[in-house]
LUMVO-380734 format. One record per residue: z, y, x of N, C-alpha, C, CB in turn. Coordinates in steps of 0.02 Angstrom, whole numbers, plus 50000, padded with zeros to 5 digits. Glycine has a CB too. Layout:
ZYXZYXZYXZYX
...
// end
This chain:
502305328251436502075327651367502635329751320501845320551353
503475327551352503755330751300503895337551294504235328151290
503865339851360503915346951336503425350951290503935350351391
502615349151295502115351451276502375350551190501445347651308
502815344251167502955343651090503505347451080503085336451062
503995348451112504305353951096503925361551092504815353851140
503625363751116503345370551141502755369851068502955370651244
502515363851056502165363751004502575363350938501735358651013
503045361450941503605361350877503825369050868504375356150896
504105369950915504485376450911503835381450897504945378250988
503215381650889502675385850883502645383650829502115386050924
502485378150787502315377750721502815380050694502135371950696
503535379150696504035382450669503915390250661504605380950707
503765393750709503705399350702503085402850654503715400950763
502755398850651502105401050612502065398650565501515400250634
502635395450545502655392550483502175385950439502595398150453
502025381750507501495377350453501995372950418500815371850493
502325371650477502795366350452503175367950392503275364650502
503455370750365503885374150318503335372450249504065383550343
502655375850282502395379050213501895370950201501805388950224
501805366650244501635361550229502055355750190501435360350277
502715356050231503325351950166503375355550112504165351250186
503335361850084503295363650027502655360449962503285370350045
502015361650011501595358649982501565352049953501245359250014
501695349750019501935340250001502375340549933502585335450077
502855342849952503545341349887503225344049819504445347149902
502805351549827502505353349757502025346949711501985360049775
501775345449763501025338749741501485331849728500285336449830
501895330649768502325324149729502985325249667502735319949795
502965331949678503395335749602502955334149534503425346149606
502225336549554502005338149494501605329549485501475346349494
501485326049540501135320349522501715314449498500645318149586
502595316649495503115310849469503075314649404503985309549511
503285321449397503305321249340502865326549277503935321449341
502285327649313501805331849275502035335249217501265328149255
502005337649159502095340049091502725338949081501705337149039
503155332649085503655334849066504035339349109503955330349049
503805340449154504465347349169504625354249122504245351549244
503795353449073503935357949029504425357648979503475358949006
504715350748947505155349448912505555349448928505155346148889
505905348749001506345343749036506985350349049505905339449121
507735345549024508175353249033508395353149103508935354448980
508825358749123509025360749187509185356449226509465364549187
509165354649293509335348749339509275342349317509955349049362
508875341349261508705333449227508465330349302507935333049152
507865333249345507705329749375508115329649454507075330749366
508545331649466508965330749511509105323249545509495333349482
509375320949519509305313549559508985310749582509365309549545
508375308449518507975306749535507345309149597507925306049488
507245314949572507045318949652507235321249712506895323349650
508055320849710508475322349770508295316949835509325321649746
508075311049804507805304749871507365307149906507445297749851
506755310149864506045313149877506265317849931505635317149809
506735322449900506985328149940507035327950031507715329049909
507665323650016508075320850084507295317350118508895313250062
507065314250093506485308650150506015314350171505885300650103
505705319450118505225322050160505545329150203504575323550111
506155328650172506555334050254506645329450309507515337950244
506685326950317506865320750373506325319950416506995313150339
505585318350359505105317750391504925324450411504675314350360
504875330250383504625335050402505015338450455504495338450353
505465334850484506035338950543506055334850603506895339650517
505895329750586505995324150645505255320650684506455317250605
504815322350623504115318050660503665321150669503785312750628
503375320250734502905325050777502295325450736502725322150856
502075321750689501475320650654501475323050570501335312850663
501915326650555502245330950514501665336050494502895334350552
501555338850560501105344550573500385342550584501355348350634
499925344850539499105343250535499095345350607498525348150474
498985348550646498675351850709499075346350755498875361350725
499775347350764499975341650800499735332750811500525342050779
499565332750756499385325050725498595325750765499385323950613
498005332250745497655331450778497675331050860497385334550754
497895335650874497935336850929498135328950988498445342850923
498465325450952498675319950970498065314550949499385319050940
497825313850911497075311450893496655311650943496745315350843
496465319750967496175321851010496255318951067496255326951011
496875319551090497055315651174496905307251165498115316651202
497135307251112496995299051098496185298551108497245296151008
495645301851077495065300451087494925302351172494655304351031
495055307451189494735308851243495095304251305494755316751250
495485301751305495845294151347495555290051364496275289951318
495075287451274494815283551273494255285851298494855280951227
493805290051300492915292951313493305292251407492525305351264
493805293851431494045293351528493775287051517495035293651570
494065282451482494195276251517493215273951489495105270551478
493125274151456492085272351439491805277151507491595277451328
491795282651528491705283351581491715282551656491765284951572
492435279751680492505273951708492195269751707492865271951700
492175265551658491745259251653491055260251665491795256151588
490805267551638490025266351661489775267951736489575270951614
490315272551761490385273851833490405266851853491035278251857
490805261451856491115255651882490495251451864491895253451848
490055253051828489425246151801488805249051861489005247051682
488865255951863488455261151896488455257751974488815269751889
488925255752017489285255752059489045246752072490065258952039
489205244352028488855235852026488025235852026489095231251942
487815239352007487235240351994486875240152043487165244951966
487165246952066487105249252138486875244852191487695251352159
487515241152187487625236252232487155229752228488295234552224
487145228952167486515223652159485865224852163486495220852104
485495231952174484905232352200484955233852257484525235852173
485295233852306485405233952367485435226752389485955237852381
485805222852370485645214852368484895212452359486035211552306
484705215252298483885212552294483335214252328483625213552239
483605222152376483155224052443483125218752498483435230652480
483785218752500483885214152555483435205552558484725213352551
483785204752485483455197652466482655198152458483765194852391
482135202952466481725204252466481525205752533481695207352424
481615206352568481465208752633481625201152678481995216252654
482105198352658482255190552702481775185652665483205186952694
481405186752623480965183252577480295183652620480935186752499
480055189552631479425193552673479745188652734479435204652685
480075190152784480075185652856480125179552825480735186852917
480575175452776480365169752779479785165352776480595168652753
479415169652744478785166652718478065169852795478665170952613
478405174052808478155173852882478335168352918478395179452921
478805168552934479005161852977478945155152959479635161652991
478665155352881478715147152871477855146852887479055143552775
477565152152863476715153452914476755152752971476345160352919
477005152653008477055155653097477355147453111477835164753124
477675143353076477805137653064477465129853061477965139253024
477225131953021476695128152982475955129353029476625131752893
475835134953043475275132953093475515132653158474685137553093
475945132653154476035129653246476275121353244476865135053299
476435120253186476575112753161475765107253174476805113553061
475315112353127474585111353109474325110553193474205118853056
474295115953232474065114853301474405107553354474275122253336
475275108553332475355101353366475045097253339475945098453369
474785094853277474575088753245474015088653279474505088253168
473605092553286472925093553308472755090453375472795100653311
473355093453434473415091753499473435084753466474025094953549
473875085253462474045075353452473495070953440474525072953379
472985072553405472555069953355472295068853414472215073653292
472125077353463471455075853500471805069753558471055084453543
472265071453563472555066753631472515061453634473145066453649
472755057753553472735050053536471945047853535473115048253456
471435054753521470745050053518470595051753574470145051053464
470705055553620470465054953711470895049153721470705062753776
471275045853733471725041153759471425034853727472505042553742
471145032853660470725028053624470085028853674470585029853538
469915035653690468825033353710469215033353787467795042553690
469765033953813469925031553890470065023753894470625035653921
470315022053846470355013153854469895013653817471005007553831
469495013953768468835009253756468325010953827468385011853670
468145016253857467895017853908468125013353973468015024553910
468575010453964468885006254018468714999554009469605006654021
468724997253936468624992853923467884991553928468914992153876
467484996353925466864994753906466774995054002466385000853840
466994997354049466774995554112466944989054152466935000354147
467354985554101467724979354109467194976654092468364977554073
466964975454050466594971454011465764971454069466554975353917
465714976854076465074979654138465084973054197465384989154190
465734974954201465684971654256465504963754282466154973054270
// end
């Protein structure tokens, strides 16, 4: 990355934004400190007072990467598109859960189907023992009353 800001510095230098953009700057805060009176105003009156202006926006315009409109975007740019990687990621990564959770709910759907088979397959084989039972306990009742009643015969 730093080389790419050098190679991008040393190109705006050459094409002059940089130059012709601190000029601009300094013209627009020239004329917005001291508008009209420069028409009155005698030779180097405003020297001092603008020499601060001077020095800060050479400083800024020599030293900071964001100096330069295109640079500043350009750096915007990476900044946005960083951010749109990383929202993509995330929807890949929700994509991926997703995924995974209707594959869970096949499953959980499919062990739902045999359970409910088996609690059928269950339940009437439960229903048939009761049944045996039922019939057994009332054959075993008409075998002693049948016993009893030949007792009594006798």
């Amino acid at each position: 990355m730093e080389v790419e800001h050098i190679k991008d510095e040393q190109h705006s230098t050459k094409t002059g934004r940089i130059p012709f953009a601190f000029l601009e700057d300094i013209h627009k805060r020239f004329v917005r400190t001291y508008g009209r009176a420069v028409l009155i105003a005698q030779a180097y009156a405003m020297n001092d007072e603008f020499s601060r202006v001077l020095n800060q926006q050479m400083e800024y315009y020599s030293s900071d990467p964001h100096a330069d409109r295109i640079t500043r975007l350009r750096g915007e740019m990476n900044q946005v598109r960083n951010v749109m990687i990383q929202n993509i990621d995330k929807v890949l990564d929700r994509g991926d859960r997703l995924e995974l959770l209707v594959d869970k709910t096949a499953k959980l759907q499919g062990n739902t189907s045999r359970f409910r088979k088996q609690a059928l397959y269950f339940r009437r084989t439960m229903w048939w023992r009761n049944a045996n039972l039922m019939l057994s306990e009332v054959r075993t009742e008409e075998h002693v009353i049948g016993r009893q009643m030949k007792i009594v015969r006798v």
